[in-house]
C-alpha positions as CSV (number, residue, x, y, z in Angstrom):
1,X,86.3,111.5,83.6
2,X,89.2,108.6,84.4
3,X,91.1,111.7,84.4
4,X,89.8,113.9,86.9
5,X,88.9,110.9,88.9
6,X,92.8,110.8,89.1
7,X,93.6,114.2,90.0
8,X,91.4,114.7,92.7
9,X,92.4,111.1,94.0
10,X,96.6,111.6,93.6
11,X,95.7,115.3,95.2
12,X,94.6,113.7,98.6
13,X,97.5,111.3,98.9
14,X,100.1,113.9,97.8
15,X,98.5,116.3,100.5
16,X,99.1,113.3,103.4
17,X,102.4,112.3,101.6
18,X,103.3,116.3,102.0
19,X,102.2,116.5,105.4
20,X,103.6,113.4,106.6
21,X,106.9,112.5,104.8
22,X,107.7,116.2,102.8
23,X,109.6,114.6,100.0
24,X,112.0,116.9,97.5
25,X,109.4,114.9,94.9
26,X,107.3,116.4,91.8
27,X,104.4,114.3,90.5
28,X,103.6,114.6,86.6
29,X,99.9,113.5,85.8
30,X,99.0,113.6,82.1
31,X,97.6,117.0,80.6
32,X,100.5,118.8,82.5
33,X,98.6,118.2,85.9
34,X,101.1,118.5,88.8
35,X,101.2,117.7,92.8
36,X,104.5,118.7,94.9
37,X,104.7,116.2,97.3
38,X,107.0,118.7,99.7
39,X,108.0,122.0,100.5
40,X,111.2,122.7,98.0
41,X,112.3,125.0,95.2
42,X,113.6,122.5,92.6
43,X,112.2,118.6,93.1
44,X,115.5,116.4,93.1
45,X,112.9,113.6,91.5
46,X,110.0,113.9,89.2
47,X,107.7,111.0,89.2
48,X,105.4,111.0,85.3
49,X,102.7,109.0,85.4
50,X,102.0,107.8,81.9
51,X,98.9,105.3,82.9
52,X,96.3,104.9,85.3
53,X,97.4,101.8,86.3
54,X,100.5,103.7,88.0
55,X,97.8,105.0,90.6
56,X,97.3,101.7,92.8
57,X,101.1,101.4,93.0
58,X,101.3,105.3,94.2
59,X,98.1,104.6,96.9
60,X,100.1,101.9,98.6
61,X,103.6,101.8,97.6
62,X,106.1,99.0,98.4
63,X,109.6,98.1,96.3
64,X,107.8,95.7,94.3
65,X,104.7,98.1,94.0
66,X,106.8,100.9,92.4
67,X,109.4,98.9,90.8
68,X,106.9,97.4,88.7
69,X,104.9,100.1,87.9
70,X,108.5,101.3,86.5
71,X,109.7,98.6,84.7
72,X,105.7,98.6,83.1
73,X,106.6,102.2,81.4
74,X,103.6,103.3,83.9
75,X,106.1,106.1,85.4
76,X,108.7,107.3,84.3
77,X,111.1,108.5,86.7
78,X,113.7,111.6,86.3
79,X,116.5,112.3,88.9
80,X,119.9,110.7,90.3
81,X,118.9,107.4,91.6
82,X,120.5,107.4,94.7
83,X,118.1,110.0,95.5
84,X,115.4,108.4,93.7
85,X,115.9,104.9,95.4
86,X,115.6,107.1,98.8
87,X,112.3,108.9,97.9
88,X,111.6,104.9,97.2
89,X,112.7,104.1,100.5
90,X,110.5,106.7,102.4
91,X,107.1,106.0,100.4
92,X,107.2,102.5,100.8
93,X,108.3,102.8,104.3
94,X,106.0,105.3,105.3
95,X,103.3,103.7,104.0
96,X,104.3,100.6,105.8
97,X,104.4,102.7,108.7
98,X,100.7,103.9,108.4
99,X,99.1,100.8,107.8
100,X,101.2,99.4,110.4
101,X,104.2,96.4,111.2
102,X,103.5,94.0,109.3
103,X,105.7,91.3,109.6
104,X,108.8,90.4,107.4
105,X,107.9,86.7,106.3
106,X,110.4,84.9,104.9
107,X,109.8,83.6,101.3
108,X,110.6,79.2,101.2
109,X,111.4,77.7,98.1
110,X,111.9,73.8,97.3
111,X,115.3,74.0,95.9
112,X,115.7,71.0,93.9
113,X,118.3,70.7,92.0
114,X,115.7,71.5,89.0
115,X,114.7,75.0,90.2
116,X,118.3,75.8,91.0
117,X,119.3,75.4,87.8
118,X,116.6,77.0,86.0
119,X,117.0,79.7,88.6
120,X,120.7,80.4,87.7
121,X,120.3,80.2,84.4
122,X,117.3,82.8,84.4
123,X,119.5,85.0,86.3
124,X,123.0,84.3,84.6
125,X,122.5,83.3,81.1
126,X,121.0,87.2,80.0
127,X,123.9,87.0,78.0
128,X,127.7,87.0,78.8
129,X,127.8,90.8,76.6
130,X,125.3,92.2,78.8
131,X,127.4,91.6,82.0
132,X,130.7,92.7,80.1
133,X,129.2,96.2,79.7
134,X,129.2,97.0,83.6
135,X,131.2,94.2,85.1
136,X,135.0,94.5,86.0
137,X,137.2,92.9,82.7
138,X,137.7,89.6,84.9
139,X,134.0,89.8,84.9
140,X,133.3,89.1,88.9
141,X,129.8,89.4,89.6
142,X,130.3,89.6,94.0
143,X,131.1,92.6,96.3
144,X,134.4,94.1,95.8
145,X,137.4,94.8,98.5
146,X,138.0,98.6,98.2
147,X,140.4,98.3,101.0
148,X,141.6,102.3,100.6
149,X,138.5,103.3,99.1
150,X,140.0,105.0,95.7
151,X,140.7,101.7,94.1
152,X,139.6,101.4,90.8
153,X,136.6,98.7,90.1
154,X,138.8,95.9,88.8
155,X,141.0,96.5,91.4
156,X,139.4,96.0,94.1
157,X,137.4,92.7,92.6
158,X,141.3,91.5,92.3
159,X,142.4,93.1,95.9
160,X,138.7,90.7,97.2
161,X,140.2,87.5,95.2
162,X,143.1,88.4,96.6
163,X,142.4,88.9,100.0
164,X,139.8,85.5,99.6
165,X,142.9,83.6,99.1
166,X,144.9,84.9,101.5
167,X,142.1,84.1,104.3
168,X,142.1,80.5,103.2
169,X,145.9,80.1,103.9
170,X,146.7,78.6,99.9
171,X,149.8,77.1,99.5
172,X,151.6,75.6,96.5
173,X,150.4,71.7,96.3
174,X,147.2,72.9,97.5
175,X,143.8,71.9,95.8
176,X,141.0,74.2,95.4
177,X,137.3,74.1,95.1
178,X,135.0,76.9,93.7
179,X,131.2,76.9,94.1
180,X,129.8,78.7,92.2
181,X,132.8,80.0,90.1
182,X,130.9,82.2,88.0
183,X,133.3,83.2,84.9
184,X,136.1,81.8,86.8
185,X,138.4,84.6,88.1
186,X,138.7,82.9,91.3
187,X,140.1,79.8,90.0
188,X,142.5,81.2,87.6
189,X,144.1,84.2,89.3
190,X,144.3,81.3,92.2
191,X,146.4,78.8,89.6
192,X,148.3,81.8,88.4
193,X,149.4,82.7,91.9
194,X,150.2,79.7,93.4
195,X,150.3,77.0,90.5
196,X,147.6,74.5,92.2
197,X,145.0,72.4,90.5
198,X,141.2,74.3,91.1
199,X,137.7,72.7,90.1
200,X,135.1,75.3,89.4
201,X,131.5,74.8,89.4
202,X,128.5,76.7,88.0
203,X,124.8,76.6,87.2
204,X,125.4,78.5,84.0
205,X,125.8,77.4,80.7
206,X,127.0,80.4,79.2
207,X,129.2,80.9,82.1
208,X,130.7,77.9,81.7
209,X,132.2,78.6,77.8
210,X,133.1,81.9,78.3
211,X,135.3,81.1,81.5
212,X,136.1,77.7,79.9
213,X,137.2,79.9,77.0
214,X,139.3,82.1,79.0
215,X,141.1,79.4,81.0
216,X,142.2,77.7,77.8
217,X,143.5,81.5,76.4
218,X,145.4,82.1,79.8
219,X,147.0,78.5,79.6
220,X,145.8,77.1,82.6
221,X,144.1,74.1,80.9
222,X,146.1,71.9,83.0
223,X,145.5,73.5,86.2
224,X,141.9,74.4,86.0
225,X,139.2,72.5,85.4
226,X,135.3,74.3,85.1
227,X,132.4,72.3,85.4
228,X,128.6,72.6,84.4
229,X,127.7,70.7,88.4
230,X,125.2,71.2,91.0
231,X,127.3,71.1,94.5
232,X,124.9,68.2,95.5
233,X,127.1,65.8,93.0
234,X,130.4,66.8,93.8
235,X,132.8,64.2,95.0
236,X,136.5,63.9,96.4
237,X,138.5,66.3,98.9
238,X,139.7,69.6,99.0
239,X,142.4,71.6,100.8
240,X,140.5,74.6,100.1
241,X,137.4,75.4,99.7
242,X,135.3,78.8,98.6
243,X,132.0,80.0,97.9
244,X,131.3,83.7,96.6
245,X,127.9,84.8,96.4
246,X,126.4,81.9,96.0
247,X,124.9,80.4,99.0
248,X,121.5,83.0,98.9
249,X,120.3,80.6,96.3
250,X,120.7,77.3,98.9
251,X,117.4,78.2,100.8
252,X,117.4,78.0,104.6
253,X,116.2,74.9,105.0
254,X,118.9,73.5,103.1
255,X,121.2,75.0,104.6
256,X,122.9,72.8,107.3
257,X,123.1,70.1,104.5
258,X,125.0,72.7,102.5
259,X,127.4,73.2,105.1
260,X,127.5,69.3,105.7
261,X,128.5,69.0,102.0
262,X,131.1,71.4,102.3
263,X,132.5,69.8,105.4
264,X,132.5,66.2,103.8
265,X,134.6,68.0,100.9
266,X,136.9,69.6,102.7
267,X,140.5,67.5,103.6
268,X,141.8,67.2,107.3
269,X,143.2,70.4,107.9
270,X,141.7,72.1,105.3
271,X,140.0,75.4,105.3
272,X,136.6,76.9,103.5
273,X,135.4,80.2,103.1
274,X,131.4,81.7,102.7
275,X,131.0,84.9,100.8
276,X,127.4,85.7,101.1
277,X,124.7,88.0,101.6
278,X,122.5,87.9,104.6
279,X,119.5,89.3,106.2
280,X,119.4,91.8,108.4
281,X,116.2,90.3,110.3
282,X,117.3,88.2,113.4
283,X,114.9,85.8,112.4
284,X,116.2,85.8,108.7
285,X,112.9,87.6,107.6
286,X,112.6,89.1,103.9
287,X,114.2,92.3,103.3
288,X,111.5,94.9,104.2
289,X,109.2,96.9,101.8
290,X,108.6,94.3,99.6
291,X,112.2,94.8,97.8
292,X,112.7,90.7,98.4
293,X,109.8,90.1,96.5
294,X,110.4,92.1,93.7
295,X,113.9,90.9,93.5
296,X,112.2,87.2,93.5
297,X,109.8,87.9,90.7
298,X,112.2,89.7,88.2
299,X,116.0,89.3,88.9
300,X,117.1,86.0,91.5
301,X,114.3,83.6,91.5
302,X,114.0,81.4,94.6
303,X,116.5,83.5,96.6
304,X,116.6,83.1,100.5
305,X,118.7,85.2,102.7
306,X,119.6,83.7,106.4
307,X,120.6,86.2,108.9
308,X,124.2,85.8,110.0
309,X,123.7,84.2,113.2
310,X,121.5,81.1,110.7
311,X,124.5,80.5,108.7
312,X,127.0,80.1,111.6
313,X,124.6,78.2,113.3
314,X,124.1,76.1,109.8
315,X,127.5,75.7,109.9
316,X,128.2,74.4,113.5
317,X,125.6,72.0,112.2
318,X,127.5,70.9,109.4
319,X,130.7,69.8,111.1
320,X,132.3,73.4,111.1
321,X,134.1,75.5,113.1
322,X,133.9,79.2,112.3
323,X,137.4,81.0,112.3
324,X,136.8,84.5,111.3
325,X,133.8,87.3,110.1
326,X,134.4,89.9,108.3
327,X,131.0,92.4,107.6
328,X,131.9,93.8,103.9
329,X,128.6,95.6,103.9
330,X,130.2,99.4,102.9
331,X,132.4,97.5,100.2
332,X,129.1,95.9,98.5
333,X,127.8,99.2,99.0
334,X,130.1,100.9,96.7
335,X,130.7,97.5,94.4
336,X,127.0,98.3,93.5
337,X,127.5,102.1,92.8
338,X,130.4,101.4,91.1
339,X,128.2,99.0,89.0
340,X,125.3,101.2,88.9
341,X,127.5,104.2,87.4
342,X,128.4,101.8,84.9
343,X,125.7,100.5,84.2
344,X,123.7,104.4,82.9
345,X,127.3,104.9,81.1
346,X,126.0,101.9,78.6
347,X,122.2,102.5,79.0
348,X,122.1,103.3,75.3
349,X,123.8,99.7,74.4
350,X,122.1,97.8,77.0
351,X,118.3,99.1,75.8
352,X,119.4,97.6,72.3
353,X,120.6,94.3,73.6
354,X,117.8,93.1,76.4
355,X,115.2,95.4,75.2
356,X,113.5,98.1,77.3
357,X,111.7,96.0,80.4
358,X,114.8,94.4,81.0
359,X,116.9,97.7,80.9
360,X,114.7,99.1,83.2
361,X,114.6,96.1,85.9
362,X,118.0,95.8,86.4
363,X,118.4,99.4,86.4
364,X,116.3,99.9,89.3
365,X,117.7,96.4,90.5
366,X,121.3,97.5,90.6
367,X,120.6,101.2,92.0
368,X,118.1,99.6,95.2
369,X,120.6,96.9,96.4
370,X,123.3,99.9,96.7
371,X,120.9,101.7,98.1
372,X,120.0,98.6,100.8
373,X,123.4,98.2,101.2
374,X,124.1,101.5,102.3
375,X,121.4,101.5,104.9
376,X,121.7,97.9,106.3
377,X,118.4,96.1,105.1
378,X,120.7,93.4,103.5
379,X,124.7,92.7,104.5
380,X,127.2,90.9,103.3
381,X,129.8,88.8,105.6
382,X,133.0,86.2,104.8
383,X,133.2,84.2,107.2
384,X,136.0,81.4,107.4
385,X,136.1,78.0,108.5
386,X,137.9,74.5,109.0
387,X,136.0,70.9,110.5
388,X,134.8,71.0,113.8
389,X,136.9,69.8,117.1
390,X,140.1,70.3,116.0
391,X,143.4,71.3,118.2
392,X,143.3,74.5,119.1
393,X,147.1,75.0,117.5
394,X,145.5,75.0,114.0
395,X,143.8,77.9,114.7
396,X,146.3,81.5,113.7
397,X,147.1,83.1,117.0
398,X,146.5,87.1,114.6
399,X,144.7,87.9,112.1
400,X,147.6,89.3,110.7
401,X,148.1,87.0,107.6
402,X,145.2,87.7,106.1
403,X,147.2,91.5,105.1
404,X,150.8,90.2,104.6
């Protein structure tokens, strides 16, 4: 009965779905029951449904919907995910479409220095051999700089270090600050390059040994120091200051303090750089289709995204003056393919280590934010700063430096 109370219930949406969208999608119900949900030959995705719990999620898909009925084993989903993240995409957004605008409310979290930690640590600490199966060997977790295109994934995480310290203006005699260091590639290829002391914070415990480990196997025990610190309870000055990826776990209302902080840190004449990702909602909205909330519940807890405009505005707040942008959007774009493609190379391994709900979360996590990338729900921008009201002669007359 539960069973032809499904058919006949899937067969009216896949005949408005048809209709309306005409997806390259195939729809497996159990006994070998199947809806075409467009006009095509071969379906580039086939959707099984394994449960009836799947059917709510197919009725009124979102992100978070569909990703969970995924990650539940109630589908299972066959095809290349670039085309299955669009197919994604177009349910969620037609569907959004039908029942109408709803508005892209922001999600607020308190961000004390509690739930940031646990946050990280939920995120981070899955296990440092997890993120060496699809990570770059220096192990940076933050868009790349694939500044011809061709480079090869550790490459262009070196050429985006690279080009990070270039940006900054680092000098010999300089000192350094790293928020959120992650494994610490910043801070060593900076003390390999130019020989200056760097300080490196993180959340993450198991961050923390394995990029303590490999500081002390590179030699640069003397030049770089890593730290288990929340930024709140960091003191002294800086010539330089960066921060990769890590200011979507501030929250927007923290964030002109954040900028303050950075600003008190920072020495006269010294410069700081944001690597972060943004909303695309002028109003620094969720991402749309529920792929935010998803994210929230099973990947980055307490994330908040501001738009660009928020975090220049933050930052004018905090005492600083903004030097340069740079929109890295189509390099995230294909740091996350890149990462994706490695990622279903290890699938096999990565099942046996985190276990099958896991797998499938970060697969679909990884394969959706290169997919959002690549059509502008989220972006990614450096942007580069010094304090506030300084003479305009400190300010490079090119931006020619930044490629020398």
């Amino acid at each position: 009965m539960l069973d032809k109370f499904m058919e006949v219930t899937v067969g009216r949406w896949s005949a408005r779905i048809r209709q309306d969208l005409d997806l390259p999608v195939r729809l497996s119900l159990p006994l070998d029951k199947s809806f075409d949900l467009g006009t095509f030959d071969t379906p580039l995705v086939t959707i099984r449904v394994n449960h009836p719990a799947a059917i709510p999620a197919l009725l009124e898909p979102s992100l978070d919907t569909l990703g969970e009925a995924y990650i539940r084993s109630h589908i299972d989903i066959e095809g290349d995910l670039g085309d299955v993240m669009r197919v994604a995409y177009a349910l969620a957004g037609g569907t959004y479409r039908v029942a109408g605008a709803l508005p892209k409310l922001a999600r607020r979290f308190s961000h004390s220095k509690k739930e940031d930690r646990d946050s990280i640590q939920y995120h981070y600490d899955v296990s440092n051999d997890f993120y060496k199966l699809w990570l770059d060997e220096r192990m940076v977790y933050s868009c790349a700089y694939f500044e011809r295109g061709d480079e090869s994934l550790g490459a262009a995480q070196l050429k985006k270090i690279d080009h990070i310290l270039n940006k900054i203006r680092v000098e010999p005699g300089h000192t350094l600050l790293d928020i959120g260091c992650g494994w610490g590639a910043l801070v060593m290829r900076a003390a390999q390059r130019f020989g200056i002391k760097c300080v490196g914070i993180t959340l993450s415990e198991r961050q923390l040994a394995l990029g303590r480990e490999r500081v002390e196997m590179l030699g640069l025990s003397d030049l770089v120091e890593l730290r288990l610190q929340d930024y709140r309870d960091v003191t002294g000055v800086f010539d330089r200051i960066t921060s990769v990826g890590m200011f979507e776990h501030v929250g927007l209302a923290n964030m002109d303090a954040y900028f303050r902080i950075v600003g008190d840190l920072l020495a006269a004449g010294g410069v700081a750089l944001n690597h972060g990702i943004t909303s695309t909602d002028a109003n620094s909205g969720d991402t749309p289709f529920g792929g935010g909330t998803f994210i929230d519940k099973y990947v980055f807890p307490a994330g908040e995204l501001p738009h660009l405009s928020y975090a220049i505005r933050s930052m004018q707040s905090g005492g600083l003056e903004v030097l340069d942008v740079e929109n890295l959007r189509r390099h995230y774009a294909q740091t996350l393919q890149e990462w994706t493609v490695r990622y279903e190379q290890h699938g096999h391994e990565i099942r046996e280590m985190i276990g099958e709900t896991k797998y499938r979360i970060w697969r679909v996590y990884l394969a959706g934010c290169a997919y959002a990338f690549e059509v502008d729900n989220v972006a990614i921008f450096q942007i580069v700063c010094q304090k506030a009201h300084q003479n305009a002669q400190t300010i490079p007359r090119s931006r020619g430096y930044m490629y020398s």
